[in-house]
C-alpha positions in Angstrom: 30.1 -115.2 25.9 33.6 -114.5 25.3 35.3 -111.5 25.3 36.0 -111.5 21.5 32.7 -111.6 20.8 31.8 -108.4 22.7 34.4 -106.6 21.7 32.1 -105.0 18.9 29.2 -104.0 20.5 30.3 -101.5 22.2 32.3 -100.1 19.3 29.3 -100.2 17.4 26.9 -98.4 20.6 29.7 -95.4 20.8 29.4 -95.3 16.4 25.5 -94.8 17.3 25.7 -92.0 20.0 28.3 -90.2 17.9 25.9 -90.5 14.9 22.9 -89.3 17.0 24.8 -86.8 18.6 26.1 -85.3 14.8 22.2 -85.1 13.9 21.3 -83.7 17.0 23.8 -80.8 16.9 22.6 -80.2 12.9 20.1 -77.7 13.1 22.0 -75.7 15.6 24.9 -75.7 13.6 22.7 -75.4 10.4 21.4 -72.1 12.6 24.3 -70.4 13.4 25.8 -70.9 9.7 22.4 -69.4 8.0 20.9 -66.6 10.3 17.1 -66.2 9.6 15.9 -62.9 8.8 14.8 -60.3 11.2 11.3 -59.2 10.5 10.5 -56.8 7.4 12.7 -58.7 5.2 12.0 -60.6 2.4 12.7 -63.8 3.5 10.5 -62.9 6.7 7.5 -62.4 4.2 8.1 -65.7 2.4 8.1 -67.6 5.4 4.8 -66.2 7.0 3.2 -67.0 3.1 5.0 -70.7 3.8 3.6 -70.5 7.0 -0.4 -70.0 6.1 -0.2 -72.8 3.4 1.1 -74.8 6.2 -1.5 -74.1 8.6 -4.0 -75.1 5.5 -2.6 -78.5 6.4 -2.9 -78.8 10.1 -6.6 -78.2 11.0 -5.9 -77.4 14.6 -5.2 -73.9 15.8 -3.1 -74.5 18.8 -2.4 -71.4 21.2 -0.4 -71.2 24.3 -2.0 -69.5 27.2 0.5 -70.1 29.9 4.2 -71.4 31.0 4.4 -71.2 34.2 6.9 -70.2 36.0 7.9 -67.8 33.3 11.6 -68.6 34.4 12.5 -72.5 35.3 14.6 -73.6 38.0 15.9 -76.8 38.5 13.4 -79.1 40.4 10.5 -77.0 39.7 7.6 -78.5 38.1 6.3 -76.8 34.3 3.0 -76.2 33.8 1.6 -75.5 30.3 -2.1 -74.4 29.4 -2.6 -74.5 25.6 -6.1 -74.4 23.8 -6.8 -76.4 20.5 -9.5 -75.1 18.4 -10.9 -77.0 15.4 -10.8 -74.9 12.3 -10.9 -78.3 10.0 -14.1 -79.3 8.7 -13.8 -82.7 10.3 -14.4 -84.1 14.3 -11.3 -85.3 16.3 -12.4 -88.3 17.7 -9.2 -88.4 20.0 -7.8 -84.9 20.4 -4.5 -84.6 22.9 -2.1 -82.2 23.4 1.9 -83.2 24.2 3.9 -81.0 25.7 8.0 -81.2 23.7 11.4 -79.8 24.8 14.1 -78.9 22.3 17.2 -79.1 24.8 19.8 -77.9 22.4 20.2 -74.1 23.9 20.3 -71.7 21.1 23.0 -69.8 21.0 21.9 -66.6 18.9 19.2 -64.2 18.2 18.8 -65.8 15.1 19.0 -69.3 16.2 16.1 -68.8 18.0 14.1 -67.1 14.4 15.5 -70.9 13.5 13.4 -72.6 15.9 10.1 -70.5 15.5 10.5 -70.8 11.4 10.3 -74.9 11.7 8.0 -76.2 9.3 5.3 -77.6 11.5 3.7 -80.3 9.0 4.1 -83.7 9.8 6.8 -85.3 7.1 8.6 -82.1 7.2 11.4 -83.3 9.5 11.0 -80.7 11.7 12.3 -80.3 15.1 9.5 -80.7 17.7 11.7 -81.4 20.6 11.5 -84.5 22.8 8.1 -85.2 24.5 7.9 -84.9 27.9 3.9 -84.5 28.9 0.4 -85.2 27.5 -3.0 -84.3 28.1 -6.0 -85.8 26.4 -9.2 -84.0 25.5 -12.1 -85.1 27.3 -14.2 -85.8 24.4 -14.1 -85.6 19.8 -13.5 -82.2 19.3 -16.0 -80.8 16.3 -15.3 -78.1 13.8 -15.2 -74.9 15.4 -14.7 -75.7 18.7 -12.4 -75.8 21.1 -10.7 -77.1 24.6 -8.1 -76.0 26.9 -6.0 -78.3 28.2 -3.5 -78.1 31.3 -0.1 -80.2 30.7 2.7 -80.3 33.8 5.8 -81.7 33.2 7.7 -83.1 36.4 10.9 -81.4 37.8 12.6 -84.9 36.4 10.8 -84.8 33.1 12.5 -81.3 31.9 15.8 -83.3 31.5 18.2 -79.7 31.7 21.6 -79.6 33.2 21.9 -78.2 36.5 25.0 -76.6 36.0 25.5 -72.4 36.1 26.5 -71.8 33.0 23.8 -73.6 31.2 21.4 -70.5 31.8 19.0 -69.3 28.8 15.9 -70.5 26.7 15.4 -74.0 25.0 12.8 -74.5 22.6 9.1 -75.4 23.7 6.3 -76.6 21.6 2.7 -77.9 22.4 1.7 -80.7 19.7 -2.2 -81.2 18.9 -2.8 -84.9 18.2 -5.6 -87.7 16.6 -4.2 -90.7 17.2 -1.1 -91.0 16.1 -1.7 -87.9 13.7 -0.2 -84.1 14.4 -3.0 -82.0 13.7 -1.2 -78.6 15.6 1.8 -77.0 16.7 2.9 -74.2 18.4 6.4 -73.2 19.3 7.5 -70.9 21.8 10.6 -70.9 24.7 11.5 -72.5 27.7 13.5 -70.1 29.8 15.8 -72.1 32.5 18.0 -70.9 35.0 19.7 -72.6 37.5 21.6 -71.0 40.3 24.6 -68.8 39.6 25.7 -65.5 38.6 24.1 -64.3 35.1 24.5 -61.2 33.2 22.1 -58.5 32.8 20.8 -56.9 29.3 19.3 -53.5 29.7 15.8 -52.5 28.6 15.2 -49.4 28.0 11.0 -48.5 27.0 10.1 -44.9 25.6 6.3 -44.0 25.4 4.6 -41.5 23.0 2.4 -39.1 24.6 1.6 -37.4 21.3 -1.2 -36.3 18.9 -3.6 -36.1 17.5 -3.5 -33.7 15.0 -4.9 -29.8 16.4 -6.0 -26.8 14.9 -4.1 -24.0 16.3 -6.6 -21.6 18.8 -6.6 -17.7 16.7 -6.5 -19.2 13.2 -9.9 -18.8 11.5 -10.4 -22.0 9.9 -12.9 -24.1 8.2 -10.5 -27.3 8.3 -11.4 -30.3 10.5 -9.3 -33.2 11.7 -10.4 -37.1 10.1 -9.0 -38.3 13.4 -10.1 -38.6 16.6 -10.2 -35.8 18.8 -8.3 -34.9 21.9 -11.4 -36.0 24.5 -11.5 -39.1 22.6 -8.3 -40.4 23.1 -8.4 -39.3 26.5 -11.6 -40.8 27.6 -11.2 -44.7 27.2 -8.7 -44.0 23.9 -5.0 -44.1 23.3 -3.8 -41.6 25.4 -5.6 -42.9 29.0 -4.3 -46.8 27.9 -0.5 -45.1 27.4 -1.0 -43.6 31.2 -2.1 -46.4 32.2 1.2 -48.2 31.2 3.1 -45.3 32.5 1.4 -45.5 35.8 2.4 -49.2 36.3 5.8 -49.0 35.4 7.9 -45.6 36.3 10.5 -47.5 34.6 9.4 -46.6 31.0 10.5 -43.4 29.9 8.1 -40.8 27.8 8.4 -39.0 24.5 5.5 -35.7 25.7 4.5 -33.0 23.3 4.1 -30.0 25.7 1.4 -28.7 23.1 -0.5 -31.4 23.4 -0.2 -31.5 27.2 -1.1 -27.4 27.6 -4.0 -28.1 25.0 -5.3 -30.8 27.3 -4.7 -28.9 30.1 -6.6 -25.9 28.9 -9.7 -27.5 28.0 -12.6 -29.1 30.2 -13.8 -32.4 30.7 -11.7 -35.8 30.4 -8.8 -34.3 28.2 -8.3 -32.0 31.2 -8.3 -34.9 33.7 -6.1 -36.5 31.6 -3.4 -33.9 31.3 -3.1 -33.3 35.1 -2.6 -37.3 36.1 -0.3 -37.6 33.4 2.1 -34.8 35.3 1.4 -36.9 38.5 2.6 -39.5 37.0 6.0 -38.2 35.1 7.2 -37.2 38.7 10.5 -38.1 39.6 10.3 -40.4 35.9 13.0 -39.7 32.8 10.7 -37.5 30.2 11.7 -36.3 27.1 10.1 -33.3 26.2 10.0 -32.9 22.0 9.7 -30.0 20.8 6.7 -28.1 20.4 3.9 -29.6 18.1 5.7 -32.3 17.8 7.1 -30.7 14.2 8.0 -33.5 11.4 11.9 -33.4 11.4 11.6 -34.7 7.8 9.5 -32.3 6.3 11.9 -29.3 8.2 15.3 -31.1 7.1 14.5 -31.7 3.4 12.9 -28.0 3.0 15.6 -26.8 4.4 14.5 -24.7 7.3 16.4 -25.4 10.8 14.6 -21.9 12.1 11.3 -23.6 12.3 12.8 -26.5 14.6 15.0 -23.9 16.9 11.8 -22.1 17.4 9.7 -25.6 18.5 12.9 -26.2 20.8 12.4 -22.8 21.9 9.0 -22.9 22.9 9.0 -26.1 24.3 11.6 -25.2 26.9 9.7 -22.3 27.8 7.4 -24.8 28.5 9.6 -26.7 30.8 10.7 -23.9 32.5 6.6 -22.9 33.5 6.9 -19.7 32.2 3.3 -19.5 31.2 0.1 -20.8 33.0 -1.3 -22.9 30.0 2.2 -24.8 29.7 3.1 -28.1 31.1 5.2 -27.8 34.0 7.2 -31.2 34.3 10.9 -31.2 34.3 12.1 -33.2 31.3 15.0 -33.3 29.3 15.1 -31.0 25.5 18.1 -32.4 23.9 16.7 -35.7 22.7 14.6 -35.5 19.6 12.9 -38.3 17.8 12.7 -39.1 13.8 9.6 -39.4 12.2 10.3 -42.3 10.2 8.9 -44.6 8.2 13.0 -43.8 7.3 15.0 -41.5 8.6 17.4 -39.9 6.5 20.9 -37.9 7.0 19.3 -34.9 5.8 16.8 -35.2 9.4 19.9 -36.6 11.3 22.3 -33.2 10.2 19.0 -31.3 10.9 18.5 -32.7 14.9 22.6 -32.0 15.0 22.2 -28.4 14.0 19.5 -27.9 16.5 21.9 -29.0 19.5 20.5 -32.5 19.9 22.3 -34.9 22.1 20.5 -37.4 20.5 18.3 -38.5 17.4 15.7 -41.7 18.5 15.5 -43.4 15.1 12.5 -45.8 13.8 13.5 -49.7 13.8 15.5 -51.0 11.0 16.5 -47.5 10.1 20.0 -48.7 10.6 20.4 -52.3 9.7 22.5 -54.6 11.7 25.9 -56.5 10.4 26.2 -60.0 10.6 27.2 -60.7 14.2 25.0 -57.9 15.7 24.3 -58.6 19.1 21.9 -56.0 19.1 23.5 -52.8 20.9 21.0 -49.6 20.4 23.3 -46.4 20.1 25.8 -45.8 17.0 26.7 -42.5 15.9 24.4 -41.0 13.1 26.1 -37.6 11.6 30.5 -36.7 11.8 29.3 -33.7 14.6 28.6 -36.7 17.5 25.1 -36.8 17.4 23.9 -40.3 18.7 21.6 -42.6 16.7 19.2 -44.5 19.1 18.8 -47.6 17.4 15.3 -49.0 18.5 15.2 -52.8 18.6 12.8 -54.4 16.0 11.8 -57.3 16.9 11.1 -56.7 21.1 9.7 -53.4 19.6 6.9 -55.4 17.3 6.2 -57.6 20.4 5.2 -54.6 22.2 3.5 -53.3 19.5 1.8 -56.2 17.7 2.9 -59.7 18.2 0.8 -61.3 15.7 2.6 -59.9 13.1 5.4 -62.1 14.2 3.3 -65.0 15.0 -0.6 -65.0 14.0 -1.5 -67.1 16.8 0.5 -65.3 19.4 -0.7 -65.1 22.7 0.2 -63.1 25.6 2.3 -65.9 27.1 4.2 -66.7 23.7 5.1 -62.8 23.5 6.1 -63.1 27.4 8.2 -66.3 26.5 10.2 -65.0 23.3 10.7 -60.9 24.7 12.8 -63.0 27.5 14.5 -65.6 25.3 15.3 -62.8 23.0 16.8 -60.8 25.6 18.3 -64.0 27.6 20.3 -64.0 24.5 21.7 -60.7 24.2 23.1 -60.6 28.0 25.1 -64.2 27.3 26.9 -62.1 24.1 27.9 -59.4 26.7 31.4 -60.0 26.4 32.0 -55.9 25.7 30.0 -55.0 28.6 26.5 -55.2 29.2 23.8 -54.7 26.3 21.2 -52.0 26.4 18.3 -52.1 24.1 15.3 -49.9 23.4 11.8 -50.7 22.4 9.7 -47.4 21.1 6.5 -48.0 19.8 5.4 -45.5 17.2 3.3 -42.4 17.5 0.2 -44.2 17.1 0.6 -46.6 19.2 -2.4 -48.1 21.1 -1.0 -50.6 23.8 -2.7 -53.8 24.5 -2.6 -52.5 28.2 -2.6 -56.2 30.0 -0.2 -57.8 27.3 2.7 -54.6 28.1 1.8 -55.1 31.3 2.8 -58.7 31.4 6.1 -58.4 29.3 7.2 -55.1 31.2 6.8 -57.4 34.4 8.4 -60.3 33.2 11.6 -58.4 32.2 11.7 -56.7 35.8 11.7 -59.9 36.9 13.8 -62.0 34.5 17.6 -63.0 36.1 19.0 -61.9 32.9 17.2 -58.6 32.3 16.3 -55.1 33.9 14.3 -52.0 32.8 16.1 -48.7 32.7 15.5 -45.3 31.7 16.3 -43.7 28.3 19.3 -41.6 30.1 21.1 -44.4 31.5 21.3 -46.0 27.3 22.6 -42.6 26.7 25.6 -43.3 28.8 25.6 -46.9 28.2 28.2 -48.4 25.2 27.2 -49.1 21.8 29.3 -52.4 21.6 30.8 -53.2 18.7 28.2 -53.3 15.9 29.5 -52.2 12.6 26.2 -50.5 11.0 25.1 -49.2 7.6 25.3 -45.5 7.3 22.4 -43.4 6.9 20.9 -42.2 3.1 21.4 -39.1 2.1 18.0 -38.0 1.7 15.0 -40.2 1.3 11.1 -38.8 0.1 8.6 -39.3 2.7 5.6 -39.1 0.2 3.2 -38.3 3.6 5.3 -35.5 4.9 4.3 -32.1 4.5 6.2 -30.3 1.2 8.8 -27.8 0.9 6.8 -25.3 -0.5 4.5 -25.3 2.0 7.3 -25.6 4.6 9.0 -22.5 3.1 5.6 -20.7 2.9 4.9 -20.9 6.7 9.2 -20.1 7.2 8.8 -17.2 5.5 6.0 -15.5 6.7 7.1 -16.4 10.4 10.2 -14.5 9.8 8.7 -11.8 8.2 6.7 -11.1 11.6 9.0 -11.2 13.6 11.4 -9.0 11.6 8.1 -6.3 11.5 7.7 -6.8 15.3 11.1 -5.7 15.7 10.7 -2.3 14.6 8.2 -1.9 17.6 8.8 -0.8 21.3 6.7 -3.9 22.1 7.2 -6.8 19.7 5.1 -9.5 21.9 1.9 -7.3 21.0 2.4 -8.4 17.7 4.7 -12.0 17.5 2.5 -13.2 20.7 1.0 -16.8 19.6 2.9 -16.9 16.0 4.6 -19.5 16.5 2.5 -21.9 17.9 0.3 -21.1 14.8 3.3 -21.7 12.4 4.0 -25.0 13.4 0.9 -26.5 14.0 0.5 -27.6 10.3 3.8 -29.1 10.8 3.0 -31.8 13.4 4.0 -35.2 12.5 0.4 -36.6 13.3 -0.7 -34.4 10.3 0.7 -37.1 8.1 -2.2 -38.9 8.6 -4.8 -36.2 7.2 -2.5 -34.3 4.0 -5.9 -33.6 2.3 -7.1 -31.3 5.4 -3.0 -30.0 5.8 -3.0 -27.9 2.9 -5.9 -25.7 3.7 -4.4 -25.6 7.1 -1.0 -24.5 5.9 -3.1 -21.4 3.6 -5.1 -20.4 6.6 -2.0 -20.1 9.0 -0.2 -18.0 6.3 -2.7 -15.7 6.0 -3.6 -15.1 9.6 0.1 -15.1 10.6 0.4 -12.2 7.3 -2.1 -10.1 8.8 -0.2 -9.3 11.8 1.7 -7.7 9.2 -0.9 -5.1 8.9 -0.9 -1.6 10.7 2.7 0.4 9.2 1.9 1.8 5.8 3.9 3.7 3.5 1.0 6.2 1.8 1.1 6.0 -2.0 2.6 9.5 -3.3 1.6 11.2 -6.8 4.3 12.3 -9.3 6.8 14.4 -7.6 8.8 17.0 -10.1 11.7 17.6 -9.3 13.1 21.5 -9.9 16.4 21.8 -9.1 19.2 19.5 -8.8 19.6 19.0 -5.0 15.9 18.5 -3.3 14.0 16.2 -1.6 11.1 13.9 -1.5 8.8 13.6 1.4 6.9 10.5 2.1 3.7 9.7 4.5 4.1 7.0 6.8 1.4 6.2 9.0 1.3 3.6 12.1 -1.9 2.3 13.4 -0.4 -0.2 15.9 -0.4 -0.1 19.4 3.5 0.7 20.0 5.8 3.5 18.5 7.9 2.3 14.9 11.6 2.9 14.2 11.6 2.8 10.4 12.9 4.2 7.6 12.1 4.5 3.5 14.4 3.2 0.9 14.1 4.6 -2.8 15.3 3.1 -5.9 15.3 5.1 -9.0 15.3 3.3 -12.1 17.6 5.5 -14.6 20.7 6.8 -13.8 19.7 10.8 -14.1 18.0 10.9 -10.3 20.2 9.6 -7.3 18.2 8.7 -4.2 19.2 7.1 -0.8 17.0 6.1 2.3 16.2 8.2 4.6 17.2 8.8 8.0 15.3 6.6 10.9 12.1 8.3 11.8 9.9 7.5 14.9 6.5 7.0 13.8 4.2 7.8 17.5 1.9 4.6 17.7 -1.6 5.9 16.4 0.1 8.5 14.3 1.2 9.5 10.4 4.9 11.0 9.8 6.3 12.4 6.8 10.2 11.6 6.1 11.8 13.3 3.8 14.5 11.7 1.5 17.0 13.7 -0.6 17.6 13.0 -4.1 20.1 14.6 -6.6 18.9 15.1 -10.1 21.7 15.5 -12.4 19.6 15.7 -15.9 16.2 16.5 -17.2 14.7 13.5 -17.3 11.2 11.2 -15.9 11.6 7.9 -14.0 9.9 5.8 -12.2 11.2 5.4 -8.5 10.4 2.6 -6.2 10.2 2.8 -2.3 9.7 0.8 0.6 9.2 0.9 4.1 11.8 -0.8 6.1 13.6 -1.1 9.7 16.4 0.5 11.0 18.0 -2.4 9.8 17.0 -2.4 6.1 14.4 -5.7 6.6 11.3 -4.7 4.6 8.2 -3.9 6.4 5.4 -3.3 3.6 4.4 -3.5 0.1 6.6 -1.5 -2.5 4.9 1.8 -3.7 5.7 3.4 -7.2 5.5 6.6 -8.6 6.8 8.9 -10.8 9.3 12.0 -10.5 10.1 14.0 -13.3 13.8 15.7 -13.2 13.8 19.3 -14.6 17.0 21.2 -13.1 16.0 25.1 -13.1 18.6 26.9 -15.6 19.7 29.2 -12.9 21.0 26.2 -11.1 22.9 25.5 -14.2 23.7 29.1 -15.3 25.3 29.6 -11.9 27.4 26.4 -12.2 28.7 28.0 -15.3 29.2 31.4 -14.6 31.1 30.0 -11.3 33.7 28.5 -13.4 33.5 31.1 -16.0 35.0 33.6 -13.1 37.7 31.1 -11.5 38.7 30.8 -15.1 39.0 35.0 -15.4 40.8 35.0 -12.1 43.6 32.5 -13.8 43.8 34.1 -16.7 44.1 38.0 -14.9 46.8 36.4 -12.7 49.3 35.1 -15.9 48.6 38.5 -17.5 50.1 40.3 -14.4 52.9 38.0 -14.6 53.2 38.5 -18.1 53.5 42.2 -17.5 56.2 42.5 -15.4 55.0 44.3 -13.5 57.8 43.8 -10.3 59.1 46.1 -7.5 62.5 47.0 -9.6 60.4 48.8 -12.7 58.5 50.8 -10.5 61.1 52.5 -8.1 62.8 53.4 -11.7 60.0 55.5 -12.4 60.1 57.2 -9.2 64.1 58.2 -9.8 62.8 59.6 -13.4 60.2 62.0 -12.0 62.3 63.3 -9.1 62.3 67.4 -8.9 59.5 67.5 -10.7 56.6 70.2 -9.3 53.0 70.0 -10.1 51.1 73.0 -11.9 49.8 75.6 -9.6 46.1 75.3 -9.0 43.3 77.8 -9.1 42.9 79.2 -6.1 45.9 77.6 -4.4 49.4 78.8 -3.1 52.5 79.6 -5.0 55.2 77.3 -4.6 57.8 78.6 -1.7 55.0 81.3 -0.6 54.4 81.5 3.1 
């Protein structure tokens, strides 16, 4: 053949590979250009709905129980082990299973939501990846049933570049077959790494040792929890599965409500056994101690009462410090606090700045990312510093519940994307390296063997590493640009101001009565803890049995109140202008009272002040005078109170009636007291008037010179011896 006439075919091979090479690079492209949704949006719902009708269509449930080695290196063998189950109404005569590799490497968080979101019904035109393995059932396969199958694919089969820089997940998908018909698919990752340096994304885990909701010890109640109770989650429940994570891995951080700890503590049986390997176990490990009762921010920050959270912060570093028995005595950090959710608000975020928080751990989503989002964890949530942890949503849901993702996610699949997801994040660490944080909610009940697995897998992962909560704290943010924060947003399950503001008030109250006492503990001792008990967060769960809470607690907490009493007083007359008005106060506590009593007239014709401070002995009744001043005749009511030395009132207004009768000789001698100075003045300018000066009178004494008095009877002649 000449070489004319080949001169075209390879023209025309190089036109092919070009084309093939245009469609191959499509969806990638297509990938990067349209991010898929995270989950909890719209778009997310849609495609789960698109998802189930497909599944209608492909009678085989396929699930993917193992990729082993979770990480692939070059010239290592991949084994897959995938079941098929039947949920048709018809037999597969010829069931197999093929093992496909999608080699294009996706280059971003959402290119790999791109990959999981293919359409999975045949004449879709969905990517399924090359195949590189197959299995065949050993028999039909009836309704109902179903077979595991182990697929390995050769070292040369995988068909990756050994080069270092090719690092990071390709897509992976097990195909059920009938002949030549799909009748399954499953997608998960691939993760391959060949031998070079890689980049490390940080993984921070924070566990909540919290709830459930408890009825504080000396309040008189008839109010019982729906939920389970303290021994329950202990024993076999929520609270021994969380220790059992924490035991594994003193890598994950925890979120610990000292009242829940010194409740456990304090009681017998499993809760107590509980409570004391659960301090083993936060030795030497980060803790975040919340405050105490674990007090929904929310609920404090939109009924505007930052003195019920300094007072949980209070107490729950008390608590730290091991100042009483009963308290937890772990070493943990206080300036961390943690947002209810379901949405956290700037009202909660100002709230956890005023407090002195370092740090505010918000829910997922509550700040949504930008376009182009890597997925850094901290960003500053109010103008005084405070930092925003930014929990990440997605590895957060596979910790928490993976079929919500994926309703026929497996342990392996959830293994498989927590790695892709964050093999991803360390290659976009051009700033410096990425630190995420997964935190389950309150509630959370871990699949124990499923954390296990991912929490290992991430330890062990080239590209990833677990770290403490106080190493994110330090760690950068990256360059995310993220939404601010609403101003205030209703959280229809938190508690309500008013009852907020009821239990404010009547917790400052008692500790403004305790201190007018010598011993204000006596009386303030446990208040507190009562106050904000109705406010813990896991009360959202029971608001019918809240409410009756919140009245006892107000009531018990007012009756502390009870023991200084001003005595009422009958109708006091008052006689002359200037007197006084002595009042009964009587103390039955067990520590002397500095008080005082405050009068208020209500006309204008009786002044009245407060009275000096008076120390009431404890046990005793005082009377304490107060001066008045009447300056007409006149009856009014008067009003007095009890207070501190400070003015703060102490008890109960009493009234009573004073009637204003000035005597007339207090009046008369007012008047005849200016009638005299008046006399005086007037004497004085008739002297002057007069004339009467020293020149007029030694005239007169010139005039009667030589002049002799009259003999007198009995007497001596003039000039007689």
């Amino acid at each position: 053949m000449s070489a004319a006439r080949r001169g075209p075919v390879p023209a025309l091979v190089a036109l092919l590979v070009g084309l093939l090479a245009v469609l191959l690079a499509a969806p990638a492209q297509g990938a990067a250009a349209s991010p898929s949704p995270r989950p909890g949006s719209s778009a997310t719902d849609a495609r789960t709905a698109a998802a189930d009708d497909e599944d209608d269509a492909l009678p085989v449930r396929v699930q993917v129980l193992e990729v082993a080695p979770l990480v692939l290196a070059p010239g290592e063998d991949l084994t897959v082990r995938a079941r098929l189950t039947n949920d048709g109404d018809e037999e597969l005569d010829a069931p197999r299973a093929h093992v496909r590799i999608e080699r294009i490497r996706p280059g971003t968080r959402a290119d790999l939501d791109v990959w999981l979101d293919e359409p999975v019904a045949p004449g879709t035109g969905s990517r399924a990846g090359s195949r590189v393995a197959v299995a065949a059932a050993p028999g039909p396969l009836a309704p109902g049933a179903s077979v595991e199958l182990e697929l390995t694919v050769a070292a040369d089969d995988v068909g990756l570049l050994d080069r270092p820089d090719v690092w990071g997940p390709r897509g992976l998908a097990v195909e059920a077959v009938d002949g030549s018909r799909r009748v399954g698919l499953q997608r998960t990752f691939l993760l391959w790494a060949p031998e070079g340096t890689i980049p490390q994304a940080r993984l921070s885990v924070l566990a909540p040792v919290v709830g459930p909701a408890q009825l504080p010890a000396d309040v008189a109640t008839d109010v019982e929890p729906a939920g389970p109770a303290l021994e329950e989650l202990a024993a076999g429940g929520r609270l021994a599965d969380v220790l059992t994570v924490v035991r594994e891995h003193p890598e994950v951080s925890l979120a610990v409500d000292p009242a829940l700890v010194a409740s456990a503590r304090a009681s017998d049986g499993p809760a107590a056994t509980w409570a004391e390997e659960l301090l083993t176990a936060s030795a030497g490990r980060d803790v975040l101690v919340l405050p105490w009762g674990d007090p929904d921010l929310t609920a404090l920050a939109h009924a505007g009462t930052p003195d019920l959270l300094g007072a949980a912060v209070a107490r729950s570093r008390a608590a730290v410090a091991g100042g009483d028995v009963e308290d937890a005595p772990f070493a943990g950090r206080t300036d961390v606090l943690w947002a209810p959710g379901p949405a956290t608000d700037q009202a909660t975020a100002d709230l956890a700045a005023a407090a002195g928080a370092q740090a505010l751990v918000l829910r997922p989503g509550d700040l949504p990312t930008r376009d182009g989002d890597p997925g850094g964890a901290r960003t500053a949530a109010t103008a005084d510093g405070l930092v925003g942890l930014v929990p990440d949503e997605v590895l957060t849901q596979l910790l928490v519940d993976p079929t919500a993702l994926d309703p026929d996610a497996t342990t392996a699949t959830t293994v498989q994307r927590v790695l892709a997801e964050l093999s991803v994040v360390a290659r976009d660490a051009a700033g410096g390296p990425r630190h995420l944080l997964v935190a389950p909610p309150r509630g959370w009940t871990p699949d124990t063997a499923a954390v296990d697995a991912v929490l290992a897998a991430v330890a062990q992962a080239p590209w990833a590493r677990l770290s403490s909560l106080s190493s994110l704290l330090g760690a950068s943010s990256g360059p995310a640009v993220r939404e601010p924060l609403p101003a205030v947003t209703p959280v229809e399950a938190a508690l309500g101001a008013e009852h907020v503001r009821r239990l404010d008030e009547t917790r400052t109250a008692t500790h403004a009565f305790a201190s007018v006492t010598q011993d204000p503990a006596a009386i303030v001792s446990g208040v507190d803890e009562d106050v904000l008990a109705p406010l813990s967060t896991a009360w959202r769960a029971d608001p019918q049995a809240r409410a009756p809470l919140v009245d006892a607690v107000v009531a018990a907490v007012d009756a502390r109140r009870a023991g200084l009493e001003l005595a009422p007083t009958s109708t006091q007359n008052i006689l002359s202008a200037r007197g006084e008005v002595r009042f009964s106060v009587r103390n039955a506590l067990p520590a002397d009272a500095s008080v005082r009593v405050r009068t208020t007239p209500r006309k204008a014709c009786l002044r009245a002040g407060t009275s000096d401070a008076v120390v009431v002995p404890a046990g005793s009744e005082v009377a304490v005078p107060v001066p008045v001043h009447a300056t007409a005749n006149c009856e009014v009511l008067v009003e007095a109170v009890l207070t501190s030395v400070d003015g703060t009132p102490l008890s109960a207004p009493v009234t009573f009636l004073a009637r204003a009768t000035p005597t007339i000789e207090s009046v008369g001698t007012a008047v005849v007291g200016v009638l005299l100075a008046i006399g005086l003045v007037l004497g004085i300018v008739r002297t002057v008037r007069r004339g009467q000066s020293a020149r007029r009178g030694a005239r007169r004494m010139r005039e009667e010179e030589g002049t002799r008095p009259l003999p007198v009877l009995g007497g001596t002649r003039e000039g007689d011896a």
